[in-house]
C-alpha positions as CSV (number, residue, x, y, z in Angstrom):
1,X,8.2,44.0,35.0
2,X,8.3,40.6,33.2
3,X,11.9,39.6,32.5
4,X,11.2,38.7,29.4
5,X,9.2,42.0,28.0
6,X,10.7,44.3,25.5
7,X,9.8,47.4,24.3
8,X,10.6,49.2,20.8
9,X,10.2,53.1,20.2
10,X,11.5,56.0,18.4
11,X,10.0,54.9,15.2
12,X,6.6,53.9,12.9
13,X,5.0,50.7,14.2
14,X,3.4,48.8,11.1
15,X,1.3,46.0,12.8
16,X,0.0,44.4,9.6
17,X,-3.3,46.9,9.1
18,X,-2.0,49.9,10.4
19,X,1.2,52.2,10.4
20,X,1.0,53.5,14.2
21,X,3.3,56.8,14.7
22,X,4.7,57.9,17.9
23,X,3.7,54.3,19.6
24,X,5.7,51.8,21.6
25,X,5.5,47.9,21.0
26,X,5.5,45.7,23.6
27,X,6.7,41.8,23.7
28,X,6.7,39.6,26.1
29,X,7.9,36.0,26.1
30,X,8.7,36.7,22.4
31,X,5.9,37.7,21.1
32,X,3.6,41.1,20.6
33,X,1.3,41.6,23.1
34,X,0.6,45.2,22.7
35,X,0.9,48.4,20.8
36,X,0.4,51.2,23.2
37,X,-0.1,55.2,21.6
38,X,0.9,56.6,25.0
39,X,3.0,54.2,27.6
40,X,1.1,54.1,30.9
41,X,2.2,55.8,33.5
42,X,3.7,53.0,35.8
43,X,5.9,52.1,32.2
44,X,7.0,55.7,31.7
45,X,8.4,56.1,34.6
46,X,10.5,52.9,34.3
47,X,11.4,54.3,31.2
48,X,12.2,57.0,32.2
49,X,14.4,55.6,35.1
50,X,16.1,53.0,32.3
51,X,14.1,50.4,34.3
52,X,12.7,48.5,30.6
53,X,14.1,46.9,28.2
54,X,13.9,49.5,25.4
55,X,14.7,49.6,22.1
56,X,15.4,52.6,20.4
57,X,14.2,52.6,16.7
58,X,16.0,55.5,15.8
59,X,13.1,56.6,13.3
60,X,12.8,53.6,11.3
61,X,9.6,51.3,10.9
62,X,8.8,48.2,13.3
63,X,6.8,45.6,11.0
64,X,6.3,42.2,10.2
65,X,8.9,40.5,8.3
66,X,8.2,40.5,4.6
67,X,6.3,37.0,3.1
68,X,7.6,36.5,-0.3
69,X,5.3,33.8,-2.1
70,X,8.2,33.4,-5.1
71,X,11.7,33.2,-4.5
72,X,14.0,31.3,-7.0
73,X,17.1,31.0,-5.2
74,X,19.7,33.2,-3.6
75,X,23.2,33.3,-1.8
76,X,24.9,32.5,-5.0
77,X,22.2,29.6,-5.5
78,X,19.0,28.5,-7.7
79,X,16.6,26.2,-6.0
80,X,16.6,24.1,-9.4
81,X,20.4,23.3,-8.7
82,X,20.0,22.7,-4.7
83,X,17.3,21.0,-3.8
84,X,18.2,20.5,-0.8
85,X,17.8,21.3,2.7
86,X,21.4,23.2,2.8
87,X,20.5,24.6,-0.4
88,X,17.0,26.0,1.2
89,X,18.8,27.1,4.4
90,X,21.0,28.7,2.4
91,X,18.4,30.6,0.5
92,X,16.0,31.4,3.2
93,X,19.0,32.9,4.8
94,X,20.1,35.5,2.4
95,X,16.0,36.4,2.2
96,X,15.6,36.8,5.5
97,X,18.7,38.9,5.5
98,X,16.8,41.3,2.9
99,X,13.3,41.4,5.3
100,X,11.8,38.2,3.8
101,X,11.4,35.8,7.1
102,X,9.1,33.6,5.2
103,X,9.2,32.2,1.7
104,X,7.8,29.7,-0.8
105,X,11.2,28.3,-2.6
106,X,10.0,28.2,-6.0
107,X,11.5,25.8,-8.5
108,X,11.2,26.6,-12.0
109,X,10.2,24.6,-15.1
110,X,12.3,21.4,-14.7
111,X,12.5,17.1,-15.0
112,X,10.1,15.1,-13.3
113,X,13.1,14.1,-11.1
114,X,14.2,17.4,-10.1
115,X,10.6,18.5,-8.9
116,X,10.8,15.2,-6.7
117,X,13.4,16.3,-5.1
118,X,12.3,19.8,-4.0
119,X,9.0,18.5,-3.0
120,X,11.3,15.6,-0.6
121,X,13.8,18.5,0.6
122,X,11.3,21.0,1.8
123,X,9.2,18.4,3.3
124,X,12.5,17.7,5.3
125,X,13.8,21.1,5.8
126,X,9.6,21.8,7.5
127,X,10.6,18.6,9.6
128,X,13.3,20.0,10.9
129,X,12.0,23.2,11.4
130,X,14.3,25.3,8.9
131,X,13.3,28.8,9.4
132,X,11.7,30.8,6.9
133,X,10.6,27.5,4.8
134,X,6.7,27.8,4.3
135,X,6.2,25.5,1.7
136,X,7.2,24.8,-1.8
137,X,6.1,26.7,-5.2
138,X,6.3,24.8,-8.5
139,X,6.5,27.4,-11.4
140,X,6.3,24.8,-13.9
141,X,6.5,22.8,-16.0
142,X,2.9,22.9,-17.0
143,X,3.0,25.5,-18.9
144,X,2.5,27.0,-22.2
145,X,5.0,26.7,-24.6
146,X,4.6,30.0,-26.3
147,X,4.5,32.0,-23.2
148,X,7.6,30.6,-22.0
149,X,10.0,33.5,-21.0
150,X,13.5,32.3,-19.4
151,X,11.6,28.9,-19.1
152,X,13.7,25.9,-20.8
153,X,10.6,25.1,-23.6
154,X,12.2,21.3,-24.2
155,X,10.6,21.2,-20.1
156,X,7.2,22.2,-20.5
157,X,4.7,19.5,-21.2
158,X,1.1,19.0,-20.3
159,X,-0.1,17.4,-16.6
160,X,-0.3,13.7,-16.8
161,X,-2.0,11.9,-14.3
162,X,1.8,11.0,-12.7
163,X,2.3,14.3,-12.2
164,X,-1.4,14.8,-10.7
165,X,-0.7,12.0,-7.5
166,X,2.7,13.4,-7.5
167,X,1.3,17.4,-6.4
168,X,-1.8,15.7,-4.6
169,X,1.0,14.1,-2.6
170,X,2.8,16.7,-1.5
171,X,0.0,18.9,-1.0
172,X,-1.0,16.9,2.0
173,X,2.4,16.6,3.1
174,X,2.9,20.7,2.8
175,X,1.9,23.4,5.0
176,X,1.7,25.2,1.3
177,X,1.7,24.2,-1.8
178,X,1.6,26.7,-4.6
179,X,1.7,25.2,-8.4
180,X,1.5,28.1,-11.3
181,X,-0.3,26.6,-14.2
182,X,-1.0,27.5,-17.7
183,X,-4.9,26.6,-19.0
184,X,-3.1,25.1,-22.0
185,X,-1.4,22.0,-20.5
186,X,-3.6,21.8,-17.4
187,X,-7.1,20.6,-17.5
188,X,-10.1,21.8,-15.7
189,X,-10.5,18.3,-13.9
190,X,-6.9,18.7,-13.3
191,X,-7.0,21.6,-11.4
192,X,-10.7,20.6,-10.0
193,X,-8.8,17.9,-8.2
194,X,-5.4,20.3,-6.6
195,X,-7.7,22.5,-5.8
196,X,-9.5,20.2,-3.3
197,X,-6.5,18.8,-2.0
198,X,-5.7,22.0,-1.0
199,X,-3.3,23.5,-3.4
200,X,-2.9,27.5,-4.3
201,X,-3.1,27.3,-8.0
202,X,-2.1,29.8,-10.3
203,X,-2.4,30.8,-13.4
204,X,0.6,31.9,-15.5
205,X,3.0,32.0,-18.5
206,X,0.3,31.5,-20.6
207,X,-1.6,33.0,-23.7
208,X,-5.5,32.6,-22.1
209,X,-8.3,34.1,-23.0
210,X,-10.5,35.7,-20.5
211,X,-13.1,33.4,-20.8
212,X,-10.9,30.3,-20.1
213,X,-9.0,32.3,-17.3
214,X,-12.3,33.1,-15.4
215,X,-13.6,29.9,-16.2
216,X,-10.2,28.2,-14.3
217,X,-10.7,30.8,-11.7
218,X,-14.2,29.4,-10.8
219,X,-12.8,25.9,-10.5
220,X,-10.9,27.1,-7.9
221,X,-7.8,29.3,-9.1
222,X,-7.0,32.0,-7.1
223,X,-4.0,33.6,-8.1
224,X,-2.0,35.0,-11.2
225,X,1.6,34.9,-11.1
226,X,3.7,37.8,-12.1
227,X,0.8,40.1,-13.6
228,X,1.6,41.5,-16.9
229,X,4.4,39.3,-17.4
230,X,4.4,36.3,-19.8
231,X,0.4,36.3,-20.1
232,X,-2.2,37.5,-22.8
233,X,-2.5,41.2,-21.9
234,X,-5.6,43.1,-21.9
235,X,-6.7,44.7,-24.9
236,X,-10.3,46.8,-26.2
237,X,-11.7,43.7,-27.6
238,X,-9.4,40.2,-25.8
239,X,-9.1,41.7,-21.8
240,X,-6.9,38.5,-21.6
241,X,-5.7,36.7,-18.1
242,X,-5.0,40.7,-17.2
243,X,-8.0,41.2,-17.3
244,X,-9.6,38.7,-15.4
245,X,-6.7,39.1,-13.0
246,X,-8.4,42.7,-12.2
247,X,-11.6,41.6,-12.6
248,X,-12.2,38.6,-11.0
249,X,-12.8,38.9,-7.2
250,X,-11.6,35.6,-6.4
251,X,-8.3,36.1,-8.1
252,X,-5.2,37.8,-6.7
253,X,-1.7,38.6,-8.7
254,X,1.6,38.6,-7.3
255,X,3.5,41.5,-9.4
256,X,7.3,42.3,-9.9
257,X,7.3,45.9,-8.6
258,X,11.4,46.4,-10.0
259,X,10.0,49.3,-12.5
260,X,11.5,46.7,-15.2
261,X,8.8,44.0,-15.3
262,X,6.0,46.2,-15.0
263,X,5.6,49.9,-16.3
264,X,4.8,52.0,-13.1
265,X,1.8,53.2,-14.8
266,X,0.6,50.4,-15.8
267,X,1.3,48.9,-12.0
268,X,-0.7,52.1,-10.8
269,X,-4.0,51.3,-13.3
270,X,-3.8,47.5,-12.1
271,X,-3.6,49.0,-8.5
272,X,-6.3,51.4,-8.7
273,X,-8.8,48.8,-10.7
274,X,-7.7,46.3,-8.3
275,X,-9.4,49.1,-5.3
276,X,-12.4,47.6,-3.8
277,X,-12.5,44.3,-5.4
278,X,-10.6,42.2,-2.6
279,X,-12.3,39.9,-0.6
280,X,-9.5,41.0,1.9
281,X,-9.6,43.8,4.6
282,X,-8.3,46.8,3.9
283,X,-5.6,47.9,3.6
284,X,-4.8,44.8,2.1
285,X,-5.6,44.3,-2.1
286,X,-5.9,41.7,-4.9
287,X,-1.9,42.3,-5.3
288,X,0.8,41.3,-3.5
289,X,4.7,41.7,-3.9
290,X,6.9,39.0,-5.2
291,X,10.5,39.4,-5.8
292,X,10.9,36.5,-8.6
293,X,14.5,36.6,-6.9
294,X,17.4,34.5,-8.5
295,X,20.8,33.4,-7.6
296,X,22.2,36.7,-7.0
297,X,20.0,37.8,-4.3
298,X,21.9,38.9,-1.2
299,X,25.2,38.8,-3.2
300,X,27.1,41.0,-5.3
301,X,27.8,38.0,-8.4
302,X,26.9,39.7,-11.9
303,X,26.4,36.7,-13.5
304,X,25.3,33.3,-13.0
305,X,24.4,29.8,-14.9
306,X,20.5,28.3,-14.7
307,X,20.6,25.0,-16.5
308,X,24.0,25.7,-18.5
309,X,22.5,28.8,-19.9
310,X,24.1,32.1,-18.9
311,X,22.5,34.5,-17.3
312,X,23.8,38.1,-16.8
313,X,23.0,40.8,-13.8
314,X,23.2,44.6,-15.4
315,X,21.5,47.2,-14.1
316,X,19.1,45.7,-11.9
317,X,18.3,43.4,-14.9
318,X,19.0,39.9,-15.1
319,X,18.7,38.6,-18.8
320,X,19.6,35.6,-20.9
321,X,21.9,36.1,-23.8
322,X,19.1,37.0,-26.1
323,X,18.2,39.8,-24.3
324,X,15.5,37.6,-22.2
325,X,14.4,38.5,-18.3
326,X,15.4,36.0,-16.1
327,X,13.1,36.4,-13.2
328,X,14.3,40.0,-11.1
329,X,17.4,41.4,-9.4
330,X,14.9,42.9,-6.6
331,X,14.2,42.9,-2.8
332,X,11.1,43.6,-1.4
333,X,11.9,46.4,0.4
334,X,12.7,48.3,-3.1
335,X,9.4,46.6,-4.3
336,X,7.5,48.6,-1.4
337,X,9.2,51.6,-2.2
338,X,8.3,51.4,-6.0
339,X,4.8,50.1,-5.5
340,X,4.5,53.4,-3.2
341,X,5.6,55.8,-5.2
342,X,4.2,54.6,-8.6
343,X,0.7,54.2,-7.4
344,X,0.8,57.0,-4.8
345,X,-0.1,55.0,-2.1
346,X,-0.4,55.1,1.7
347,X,2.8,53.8,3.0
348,X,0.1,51.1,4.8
349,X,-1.3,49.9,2.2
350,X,2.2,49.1,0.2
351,X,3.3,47.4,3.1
352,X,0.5,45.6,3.4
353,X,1.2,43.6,0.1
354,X,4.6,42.6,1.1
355,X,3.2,41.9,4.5
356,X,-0.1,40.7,4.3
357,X,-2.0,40.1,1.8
358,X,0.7,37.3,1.1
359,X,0.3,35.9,4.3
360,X,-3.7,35.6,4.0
361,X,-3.2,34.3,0.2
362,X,-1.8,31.6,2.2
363,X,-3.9,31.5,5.0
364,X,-1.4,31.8,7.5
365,X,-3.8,35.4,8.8
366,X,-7.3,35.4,8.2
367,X,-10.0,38.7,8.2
368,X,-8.4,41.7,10.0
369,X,-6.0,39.9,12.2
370,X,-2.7,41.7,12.9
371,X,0.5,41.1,13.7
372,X,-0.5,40.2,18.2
373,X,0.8,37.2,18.8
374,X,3.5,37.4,16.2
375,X,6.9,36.0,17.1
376,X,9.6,39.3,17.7
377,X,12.0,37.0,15.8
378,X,9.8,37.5,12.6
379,X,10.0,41.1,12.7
380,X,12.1,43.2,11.0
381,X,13.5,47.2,11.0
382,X,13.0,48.6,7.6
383,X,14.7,52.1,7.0
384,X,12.3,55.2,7.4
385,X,13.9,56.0,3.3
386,X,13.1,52.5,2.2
387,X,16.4,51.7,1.4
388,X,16.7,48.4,3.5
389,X,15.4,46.0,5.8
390,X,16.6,43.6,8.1
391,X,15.6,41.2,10.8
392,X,15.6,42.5,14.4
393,X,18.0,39.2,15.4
394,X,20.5,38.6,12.9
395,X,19.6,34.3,13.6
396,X,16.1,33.0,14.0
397,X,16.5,32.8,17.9
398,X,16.9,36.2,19.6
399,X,20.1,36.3,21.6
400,X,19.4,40.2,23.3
């Protein structure tokens, strides 16, 4: 036996497409090698004879760590007030804690300064190989004004060309560069031009019409952030950017899975129209999990400031004083959970959108690749209930 091989049993083995029962993983030098349904002889009688390096899962699931595509802040923390790298080490940290190993950092509506900055401090924390730090997402500030949600409105202003060479820079500086986008303050050139640099654009807070949000989404727009919320919704006549968000092949949606953001009917009849209309494998979808985590993730603080205003934690609510959501109290683990038992899913398939389908929004897997090959650091043990998740190695670098 290799020195450096591990095995892990006693538990569900999620390997990105498929939930394997009664299976043992195998890494070696770090990284999966092989899922086997039955060990082989030679390996059973090792086991047998304590001879491997086994793991005992004790029922709970092997998978992939989680890849959340918007994450706010966390550890007490807002990306908008720490734009740096100990403010995204920080953050990444208290995600990967909760079962997220990989994130986008997502800065919300802010000065032209201030998105500067987190472009220049995730460019530096990617140098340094922070873990966890996949790129940047800019929620903001090119938005629309009357879809603004918890977004400061004296911030959002159309694209000007400054703006333009500032996200055409990063974007080839970025493994990833997400940019949500509202139709309103973004033109089509605009986005004609991110788009071929290379940046994920989305379309969000904003009051689109279907025809304008499937016109953007054939210049190149492939996703819709936070479905349902902060967008023109989809009525008999006006279907909306909900509507082309379910229509549209090319387009996928993050969603808030918290049972909060989204109705858990209407999450099931976004699911179910979304069936069949990915250009992903299955089990993957058009939808994927996003937190839309804030300040308090991986903390117990029940309140906290974001740009002097005050925002309180209730409830699995975070709000503003007027009653406003402020992005989610929610891990992705509870978002797998609720997307499961709203829509009545195989547990596979809501995995899947907190495992995969962001990671080949991204392009980080492509067709039906798997998890072989993956890093055992970047895996995680979620609890056979749902209740939790964490990383297999409590720092990046496995010390077993």
């Amino acid at each position: 036996m290799i020195e450096t091989d591990r095995f892990y049993g006693g538990g569900r083995i999620f390997d990105g497409q498929r939930l394997h029962s009664d299976s043992v993983a195998q890494f070696s030098g770090g990284r999966l090698v092989r899922i086997y349904s039955q060990l082989p002889k030679h390996l059973s009688e090792q086991l047998s004879e304590n001879q491997l390096d086994f793991v005992d899962l004790k029922g709970a699931f092997l998978s992939p760590g989680y890849l959340d595509l918007q994450v706010n802040g966390g550890d007490g923390i807002m990306l908008n007030e720490a734009p740096t790298i100990t403010g995204l080490q920080r953050i990444a940290s208290a995600h990967r804690r909760l079962g997220a190993v990989a994130i986008l950092p997502t800065l919300i509506t802010d000065r032209p300064e201030k998105t500067a900055q987190a472009v220049q401090a995730v460019q530096q924390a990617i140098a340094a190989g922070v873990p966890g730090i996949v790129g940047l997402h800019l929620e903001g500030p090119h938005l629309a004004l009357s879809r603004k949600g918890a977004h400061d409105g004296a911030l959002i202003r159309p694209m000007t060309d400054t703006d333009l060479d500032l996200l055409l820079q990063a974007a080839a500086t970025l493994p990833t560069l997400m940019v949500t986008i509202a139709p309103e303050n973004v033109s089509l050139q605009q986005v004609h031009r991110l788009v071929q640099a290379g940046v994920l654009v989305s379309l969000g807070h904003s009051g689109t019409d279907f025809e304008q949000a499937m016109a953007y989404a054939s210049a190149g727009v492939s996703c819709v952030t936070h479905l349902f919320n902060a967008m023109s919704q989809m009525g008999n006549r006006a279907p909306g950017l909900v509507g082309a968000a379910l229509t549209a092949p090319g387009l996928h949606a993050g969603v808030i899975a918290d049972g909060i953001h989204v109705h858990p009917a209407s999450l099931r009849a976004a699911w179910m129209a979304c069936v069949g209309k990915s250009a992903l494998p299955p089990p993957t979808g058009k939808m994927f999990l996003v937190s839309d985590a804030m300040a308090p993730a991986g903390t117990d603080m029940d309140e906290f400031q974001l740009e002097g205003r005050r925002i309180s934690r209730r409830n699995g609510r975070l709000t503003l004083a007027d009653g406003t959501l402020a992005g989610a109290d929610l891990d992705l683990t509870t978002a797998v959970r609720n997307l499961q038992h709203s829509c009545d899913l195989p547990l596979d398939q809501a995995l899947a959108a907190a495992v995969t389908t962001p990671r080949q929004v991204i392009g980080h897997w492509q067709g039906d690749s798997t998890a072989l090959g993956m890093a055992e650091v970047d895996f995680i043990r979620i609890q056979a209930d749902l209740t939790s998740a964490a990383p297999l190695f409590a720092s990046p670098t496995p010390t077993a």
